[in-house]
C-alpha positions as CSV (number, residue, x, y, z in Angstrom):
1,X,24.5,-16.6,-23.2
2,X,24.0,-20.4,-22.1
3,X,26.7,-22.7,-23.5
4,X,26.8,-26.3,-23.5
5,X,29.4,-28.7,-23.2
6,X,29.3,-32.9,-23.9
7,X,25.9,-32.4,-24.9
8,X,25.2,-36.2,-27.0
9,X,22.8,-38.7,-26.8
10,X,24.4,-42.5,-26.5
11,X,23.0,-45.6,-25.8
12,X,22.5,-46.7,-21.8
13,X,24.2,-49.8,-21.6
14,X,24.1,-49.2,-18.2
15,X,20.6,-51.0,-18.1
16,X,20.5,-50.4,-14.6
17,X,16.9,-49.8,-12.6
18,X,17.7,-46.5,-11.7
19,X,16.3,-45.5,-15.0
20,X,13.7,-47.5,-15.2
21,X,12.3,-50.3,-17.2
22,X,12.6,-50.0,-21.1
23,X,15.0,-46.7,-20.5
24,X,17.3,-47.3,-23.4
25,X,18.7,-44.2,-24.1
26,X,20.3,-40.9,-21.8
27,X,20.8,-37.5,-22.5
28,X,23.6,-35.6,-20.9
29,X,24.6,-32.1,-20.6
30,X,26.4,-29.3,-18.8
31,X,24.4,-26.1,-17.8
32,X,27.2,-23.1,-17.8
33,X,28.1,-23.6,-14.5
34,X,26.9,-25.8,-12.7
35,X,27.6,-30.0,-12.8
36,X,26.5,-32.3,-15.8
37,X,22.9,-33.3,-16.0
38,X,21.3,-36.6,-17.0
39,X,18.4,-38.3,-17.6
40,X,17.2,-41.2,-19.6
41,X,14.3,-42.1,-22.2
42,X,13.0,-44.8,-23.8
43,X,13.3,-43.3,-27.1
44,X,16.8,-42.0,-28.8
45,X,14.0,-39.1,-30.2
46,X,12.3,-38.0,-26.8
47,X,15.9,-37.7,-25.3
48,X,17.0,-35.2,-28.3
49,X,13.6,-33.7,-28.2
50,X,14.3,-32.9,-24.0
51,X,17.8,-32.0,-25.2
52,X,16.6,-29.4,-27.3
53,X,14.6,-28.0,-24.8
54,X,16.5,-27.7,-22.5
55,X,19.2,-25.8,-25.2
56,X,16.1,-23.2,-25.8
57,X,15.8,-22.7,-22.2
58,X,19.5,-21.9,-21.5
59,X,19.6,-19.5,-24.3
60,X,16.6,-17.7,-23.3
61,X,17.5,-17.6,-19.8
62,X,14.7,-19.4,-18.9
63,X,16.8,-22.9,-17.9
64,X,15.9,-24.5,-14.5
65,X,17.9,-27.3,-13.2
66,X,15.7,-30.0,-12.1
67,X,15.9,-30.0,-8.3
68,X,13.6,-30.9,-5.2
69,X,9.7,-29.8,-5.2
70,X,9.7,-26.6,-3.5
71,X,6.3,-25.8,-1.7
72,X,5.0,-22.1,-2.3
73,X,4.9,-21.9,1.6
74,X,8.2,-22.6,2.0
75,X,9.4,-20.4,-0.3
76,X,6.6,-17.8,0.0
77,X,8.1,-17.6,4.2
78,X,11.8,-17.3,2.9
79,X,10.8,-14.4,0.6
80,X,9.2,-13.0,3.5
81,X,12.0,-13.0,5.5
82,X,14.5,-11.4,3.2
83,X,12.0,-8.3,2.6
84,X,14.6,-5.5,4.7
85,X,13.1,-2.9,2.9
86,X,9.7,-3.7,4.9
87,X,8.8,-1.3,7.6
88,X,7.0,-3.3,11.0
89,X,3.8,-2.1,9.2
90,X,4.4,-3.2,6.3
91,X,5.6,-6.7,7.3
92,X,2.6,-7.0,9.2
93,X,0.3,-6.5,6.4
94,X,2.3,-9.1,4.5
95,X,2.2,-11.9,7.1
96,X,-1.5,-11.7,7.3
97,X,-1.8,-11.9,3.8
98,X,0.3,-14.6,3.4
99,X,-1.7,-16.3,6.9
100,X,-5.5,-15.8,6.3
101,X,-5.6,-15.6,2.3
102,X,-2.5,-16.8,0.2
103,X,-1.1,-19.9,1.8
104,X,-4.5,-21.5,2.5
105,X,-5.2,-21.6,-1.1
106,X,-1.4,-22.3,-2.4
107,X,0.6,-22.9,0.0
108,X,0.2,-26.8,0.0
109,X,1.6,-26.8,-4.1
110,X,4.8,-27.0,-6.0
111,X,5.8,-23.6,-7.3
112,X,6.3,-25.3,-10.7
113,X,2.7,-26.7,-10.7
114,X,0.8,-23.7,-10.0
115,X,-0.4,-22.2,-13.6
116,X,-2.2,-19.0,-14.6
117,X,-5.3,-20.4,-14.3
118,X,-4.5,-21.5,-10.7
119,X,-3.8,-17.5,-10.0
120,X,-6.8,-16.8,-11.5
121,X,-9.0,-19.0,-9.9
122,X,-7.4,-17.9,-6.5
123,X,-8.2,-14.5,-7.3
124,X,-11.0,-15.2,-7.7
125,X,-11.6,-16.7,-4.3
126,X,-10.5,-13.8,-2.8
127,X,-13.2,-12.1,-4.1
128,X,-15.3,-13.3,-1.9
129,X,-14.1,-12.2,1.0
130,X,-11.7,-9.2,0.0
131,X,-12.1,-5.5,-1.4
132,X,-11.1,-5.2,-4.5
133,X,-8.0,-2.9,-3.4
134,X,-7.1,-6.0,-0.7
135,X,-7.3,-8.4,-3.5
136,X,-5.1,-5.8,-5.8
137,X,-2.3,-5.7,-3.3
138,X,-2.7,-9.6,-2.2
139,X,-2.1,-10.6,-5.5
140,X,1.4,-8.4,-5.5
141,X,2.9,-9.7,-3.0
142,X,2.0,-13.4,-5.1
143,X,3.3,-12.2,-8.1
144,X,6.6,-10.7,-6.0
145,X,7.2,-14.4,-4.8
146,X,7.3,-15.8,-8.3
147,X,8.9,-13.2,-9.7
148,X,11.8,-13.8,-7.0
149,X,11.3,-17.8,-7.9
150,X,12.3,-17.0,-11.3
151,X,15.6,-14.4,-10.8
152,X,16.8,-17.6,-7.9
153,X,16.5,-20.0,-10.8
154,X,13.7,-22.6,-8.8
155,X,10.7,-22.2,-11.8
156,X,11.1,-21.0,-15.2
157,X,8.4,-18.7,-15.7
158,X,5.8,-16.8,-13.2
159,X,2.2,-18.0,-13.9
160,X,1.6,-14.3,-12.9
161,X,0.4,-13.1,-16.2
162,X,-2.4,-11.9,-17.7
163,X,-4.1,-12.0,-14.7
164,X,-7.7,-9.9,-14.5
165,X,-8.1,-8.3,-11.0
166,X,-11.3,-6.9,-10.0
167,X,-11.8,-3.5,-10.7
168,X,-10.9,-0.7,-8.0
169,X,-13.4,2.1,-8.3
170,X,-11.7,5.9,-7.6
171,X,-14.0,7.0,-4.9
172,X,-13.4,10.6,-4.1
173,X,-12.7,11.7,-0.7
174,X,-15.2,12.8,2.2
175,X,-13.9,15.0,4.5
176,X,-15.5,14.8,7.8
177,X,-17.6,17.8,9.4
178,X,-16.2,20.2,11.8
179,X,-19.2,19.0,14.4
180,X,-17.9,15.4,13.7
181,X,-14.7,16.1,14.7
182,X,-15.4,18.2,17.7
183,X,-17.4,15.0,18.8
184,X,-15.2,12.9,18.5
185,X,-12.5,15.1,20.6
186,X,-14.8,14.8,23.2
187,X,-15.9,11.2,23.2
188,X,-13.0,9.3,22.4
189,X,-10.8,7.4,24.9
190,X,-9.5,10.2,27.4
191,X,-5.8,9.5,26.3
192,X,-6.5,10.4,22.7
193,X,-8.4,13.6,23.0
194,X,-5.4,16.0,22.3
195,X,-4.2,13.6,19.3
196,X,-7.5,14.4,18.2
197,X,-7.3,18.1,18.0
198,X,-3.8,18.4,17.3
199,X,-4.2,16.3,14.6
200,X,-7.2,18.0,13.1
201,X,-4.9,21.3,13.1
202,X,-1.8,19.9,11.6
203,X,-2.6,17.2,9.5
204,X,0.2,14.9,10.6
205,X,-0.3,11.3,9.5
206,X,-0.7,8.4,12.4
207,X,2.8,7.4,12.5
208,X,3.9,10.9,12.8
209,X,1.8,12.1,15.2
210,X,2.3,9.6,17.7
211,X,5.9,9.5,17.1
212,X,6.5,13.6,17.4
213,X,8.7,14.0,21.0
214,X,9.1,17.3,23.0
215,X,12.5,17.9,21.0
216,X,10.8,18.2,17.4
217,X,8.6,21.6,19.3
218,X,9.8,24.8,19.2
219,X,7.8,27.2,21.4
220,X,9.6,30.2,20.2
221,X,8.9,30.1,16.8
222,X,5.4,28.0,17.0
223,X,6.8,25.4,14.7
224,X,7.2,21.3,14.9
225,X,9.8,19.4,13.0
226,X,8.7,16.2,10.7
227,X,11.4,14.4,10.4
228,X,11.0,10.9,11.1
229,X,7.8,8.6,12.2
230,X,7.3,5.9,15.0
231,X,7.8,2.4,13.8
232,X,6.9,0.7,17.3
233,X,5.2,-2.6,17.5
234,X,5.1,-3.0,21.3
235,X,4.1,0.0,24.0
236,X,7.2,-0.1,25.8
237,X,10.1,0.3,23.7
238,X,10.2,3.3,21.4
239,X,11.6,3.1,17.7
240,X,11.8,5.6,15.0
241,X,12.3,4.8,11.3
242,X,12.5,7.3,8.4
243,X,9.3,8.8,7.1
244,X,7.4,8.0,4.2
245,X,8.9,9.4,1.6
246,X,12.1,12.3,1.4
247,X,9.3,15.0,0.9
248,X,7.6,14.0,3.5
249,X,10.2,16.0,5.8
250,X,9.0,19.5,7.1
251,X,8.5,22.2,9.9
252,X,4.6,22.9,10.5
253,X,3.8,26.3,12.3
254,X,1.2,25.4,14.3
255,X,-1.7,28.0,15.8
256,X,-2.2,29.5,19.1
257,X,-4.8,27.0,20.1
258,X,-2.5,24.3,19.4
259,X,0.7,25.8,20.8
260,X,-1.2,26.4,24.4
261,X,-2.4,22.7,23.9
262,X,1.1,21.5,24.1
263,X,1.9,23.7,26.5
264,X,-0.4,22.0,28.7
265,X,0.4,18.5,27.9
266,X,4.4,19.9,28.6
267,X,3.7,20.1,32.5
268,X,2.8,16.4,32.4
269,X,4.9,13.3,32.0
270,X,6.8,13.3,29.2
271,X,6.5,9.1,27.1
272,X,8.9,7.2,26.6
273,X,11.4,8.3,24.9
274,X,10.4,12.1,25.3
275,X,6.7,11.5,23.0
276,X,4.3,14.4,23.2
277,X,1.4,11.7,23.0
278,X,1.3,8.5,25.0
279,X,-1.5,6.5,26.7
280,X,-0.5,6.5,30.7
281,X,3.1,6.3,30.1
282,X,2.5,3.8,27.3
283,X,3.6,4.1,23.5
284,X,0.7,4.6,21.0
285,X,1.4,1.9,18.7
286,X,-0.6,1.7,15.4
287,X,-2.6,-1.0,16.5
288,X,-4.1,0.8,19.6
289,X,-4.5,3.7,17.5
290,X,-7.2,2.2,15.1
291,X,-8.5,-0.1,18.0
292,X,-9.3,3.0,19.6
293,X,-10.7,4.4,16.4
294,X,-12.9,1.8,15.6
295,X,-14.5,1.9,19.5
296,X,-15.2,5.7,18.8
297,X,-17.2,4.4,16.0
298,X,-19.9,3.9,17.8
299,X,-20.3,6.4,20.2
300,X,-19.4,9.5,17.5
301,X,-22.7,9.8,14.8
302,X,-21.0,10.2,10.8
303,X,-17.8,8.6,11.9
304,X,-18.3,4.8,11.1
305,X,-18.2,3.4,7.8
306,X,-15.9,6.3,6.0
307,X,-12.5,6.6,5.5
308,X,-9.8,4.7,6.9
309,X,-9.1,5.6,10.3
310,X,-6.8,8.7,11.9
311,X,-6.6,9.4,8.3
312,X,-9.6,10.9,8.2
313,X,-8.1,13.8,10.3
314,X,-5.6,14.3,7.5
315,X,-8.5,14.3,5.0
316,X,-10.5,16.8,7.2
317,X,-7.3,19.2,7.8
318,X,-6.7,19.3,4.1
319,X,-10.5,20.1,3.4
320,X,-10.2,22.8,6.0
321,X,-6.6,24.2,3.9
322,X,-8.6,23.9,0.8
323,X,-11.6,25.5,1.9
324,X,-9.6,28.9,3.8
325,X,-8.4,29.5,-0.1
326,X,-5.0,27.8,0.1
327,X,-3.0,27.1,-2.9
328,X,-2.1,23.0,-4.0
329,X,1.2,24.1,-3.8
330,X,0.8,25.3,-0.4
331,X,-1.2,22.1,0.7
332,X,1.0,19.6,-0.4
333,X,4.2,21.2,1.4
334,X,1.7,21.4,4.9
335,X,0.8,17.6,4.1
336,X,4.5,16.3,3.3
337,X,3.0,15.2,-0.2
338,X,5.3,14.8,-3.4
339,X,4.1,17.5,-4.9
340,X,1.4,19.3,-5.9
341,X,0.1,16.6,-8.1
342,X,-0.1,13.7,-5.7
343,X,-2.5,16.7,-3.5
344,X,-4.7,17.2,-6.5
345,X,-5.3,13.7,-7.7
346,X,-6.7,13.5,-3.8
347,X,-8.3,16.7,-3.8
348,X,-9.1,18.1,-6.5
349,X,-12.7,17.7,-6.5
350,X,-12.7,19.8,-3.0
351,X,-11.3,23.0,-4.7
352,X,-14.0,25.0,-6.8
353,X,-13.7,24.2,-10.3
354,X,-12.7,27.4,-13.0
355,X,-16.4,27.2,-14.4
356,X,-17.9,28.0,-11.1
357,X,-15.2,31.1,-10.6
358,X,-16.3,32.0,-14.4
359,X,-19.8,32.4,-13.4
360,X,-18.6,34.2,-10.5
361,X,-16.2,36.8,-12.3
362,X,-19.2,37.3,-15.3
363,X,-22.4,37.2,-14.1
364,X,-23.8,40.6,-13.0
365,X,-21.1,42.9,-14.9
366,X,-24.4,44.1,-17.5
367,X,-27.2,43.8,-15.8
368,X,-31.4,45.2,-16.2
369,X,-34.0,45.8,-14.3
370,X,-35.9,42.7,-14.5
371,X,-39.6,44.1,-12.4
372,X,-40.1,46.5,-15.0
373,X,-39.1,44.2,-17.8
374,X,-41.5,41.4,-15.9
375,X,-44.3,44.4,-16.5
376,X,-43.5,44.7,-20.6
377,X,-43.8,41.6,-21.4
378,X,-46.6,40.9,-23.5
379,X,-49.1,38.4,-22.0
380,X,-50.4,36.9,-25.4
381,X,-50.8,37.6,-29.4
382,X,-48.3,38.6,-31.3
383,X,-45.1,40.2,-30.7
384,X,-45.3,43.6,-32.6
C-alpha cells in the first residue's frame, strides 16, 4: 500500500521563475520510495486537489512519477527486445508488425497521450489493409506494450480497453485433393519434391520437416523421432529450438513408400548439420519454404488461394487419417496435437457426423417390396 510522507501544501515564497508567473503555492510529497516530488499552483485549492490525486493513485497502484515523454516507438523497440520467449519466427512476425502497421500510426506519440479512442481509430485503419485475424494479433502485441508500460510504472493505465476488433469468421478447413497434391510433387521446385511427398505421408509441420536429420530415422523399425524443430533464419548455419508445444514430441512410423524414399535421399549428401531435406547443400529456412510455395501457386491448378502454405499438407494428411477410419485420439497423437480436442475443433466437420451413421445402421433392417406395392396403389377415388 502507498504511503506518504511530508505531504503539506505551504506557501512558495520562493517566487522564483522556475514556477512560473502567478505560481503561489507548491505541493510536495514522497512516493514510497523513491525522492520527494514538487510542483507548484496558482491556487492553494488546485495544489490539494493534485495532492489528492496523486494520494488515490498511490493507493490504487496506479501512481506514475512524472518523468520524460516517452515515445511509443521507443518504448514499443525496448519491449521488443526483451521478448526471450520469442522464437526467430515469432520475432519476425513482431518486427513487421511493429514496421509496416503499428509504429506508422503511433509511433510518433507519447504513451501517456494515446487514449482508447486513439486504439480504436487505429484499428480501424488497419482494417483497411489487414485480415481480420492480422488485425486481431496486431492489436496484441499493442496492448502487450502498454500492458508492460503500466507494470514499469511509465503510464498509469493502458488505453487498451474495450476495444472492438473486427470479427474473425471460423472458416472450416479444406483439405486438398489427392490429384492436387500429386501435382504439386511433380511441379514444384526439384529440391522440394520429396518434402512434398514425405510430408503428405507424415503430416509433419514446416519447421519439423525441414529440421528432421538422418539421426531422428530409424530404418529398422520404420519410425522418425519429433523431437525438436529448425529455428534457422539463414541457409548456412543450422539451429534447432524446442518444438511447439511438450505434446508435440513423438515417433511416427512411416510406410514403405516413404521408408524407400529416404532410403534414396540416404545415398546423397547429407545438409548441414546431418538434415534429411536441404536445397543443394543449403538449409530450408521458412522463408524459402513459402517463397517456393507461393511460385507453385501458379503452375499447380486448386492450389492458390487456400490455406496457408506447407500447412496444407498437414490438413491434407489428416483428411487422409480421418477418412481411412482413424480415431481423434489416434490423429491427434500422429499430428503432435494437445489432445484430442484441439484435433476436433479442426476437424471435426471431416469425420461423418452420428446422424449419417444412424441412417446407416437403420435404414434397410424392415424392408417391402416396393414394385408390387407401386402396382396397389390406387390411382384415384377413394381409399376403400
Amino acid at each position: 500500500m502507498a504511503r506518504v510522507e511530508d505531504l503539506w501544501v505551504r506557501k512558495d515564497k520562493t517566487r522564483t521563475p522556475v514556477y512560473g508567473k502567478g505560481m503561489r503555492y507548491r505541493a510536495e510529497w514522497t512516493p514510497l520510495g523513491q525522492n520527494k516530488q514538487r510542483k507548484s499552483f496558482a491556487t492553494k485549492a488546485a495544489a490539494m486537489a493534485f495532492l489528492a490525486e496523486q494520494v488515490s493513485g498511490m493507493n490504487r497502484g496506479t501512481y506514475v512519477a512524472s518523468r520524460q515523454k516517452v515515445l511509443f516507438a521507443d518504448y514499443a523497440d525496448k519491449w521488443r527486445r526483451n521478448q526471450l520467449q520469442h522464437r526467430p519466427s515469432s520475432k519476425e512476425q513482431v518486427e513487421g508488425k511493429l514496421r509496416l502497421y503499428i509504429i506508422p500510426t503511433l509511433g510518433g506519440r507519447a504513451l501517456d497521450s494515446i487514449t482508447r479512442a486513439d486504439i480504436q481509430e487505429a484499428v480501424g485503419e488497419w482494417c483497411e489493409s489487414l485480415a481480420p485475424s492480422s488485425v486481431k494479433v496486431t492489436y496484441g502485441y499493442v496492448s502487450a506494450i502498454f500492458k508492460a508500460a503500466v507494470l514499469d510504472g511509465v503510464i498509469a493505465k493502458s488505453p487498451c480497453i474495450g476495444i472492438k476488433l473486427p470479427p474473425v469468421e471460423d472458416v472450416p478447413v479444406v483439405p486438398l485433393r489427392t490429384e492436387v497434391v500429386q501435382l504439386l510433387a511433380e511441379r514444384i521446385y526439384k529440391p522440394f519434391r520429396p518434402m512434398v511427398v514425405f510430408c503428405a505421408a507424415t503430416g509433419l509441420r514446416s519447421s519439423e520437416l525441414r529440421g528432421l536429420t538422418w539421426d531422428r530415422v530409424d530404418f529398422d523399425t520404420s519410425m522418425i523421432t519429433i523431437d525438436r524443430q529448425l529455428l534457422s533464419v539463414n541457409s548456412t548455419d543450422p539451429v534447432w529450438g524446442p518444438l511447439k508445444t511438450p505434446s508435440s514430441r513423438r515417433n511416427i512410423h512411416i510406410g514403405m513408400h516413404s521408408l524407400q524414399l529416404l532410403k534414396t535421399l540416404r545415398e546423397q549428401p547429407a545438409g548441414p548439420g546431418g538434415l534429411v531435406f536441404h536445397a543443394e547443400g543449403l538449409i530450408i529456412i521458412r522463408k524459402s519454404a513459402s517463397q517456393v510455395w507461393r511460385s507453385a501457386r501458379e503452375r499447380v491448378p486448386g492450389l492458390g488461394g487456400v490455406g496457408t502454405g506447407w500447412h496444407q499438407l498437414r490438413h491434407y494428411h489428416a483428411s487422409q487419417l480421418i477418412a481411412g477410419g482413424m480415431s481423434p485420439v489416434a490423429v491427434a497423437h500422429r499430428l503432435g496435437h494437445k489432445d484430442a480436442t484441439e484435433t476436433l475443433r479442426t476437424y471435426a466437420h471431416l469425420w461423418p457426423d452420428d446422424d449419417t451413421k444412424a441412417a446407416a445402421i437403420t435404414d434397410g433392417g424392415v424392408t417391402m417390396d416396393l414394385e408390387a406395392i407401386a402396382h396397389e396403389l390406387p390411382t384415384g377415388g377413394q381409399v376403400a
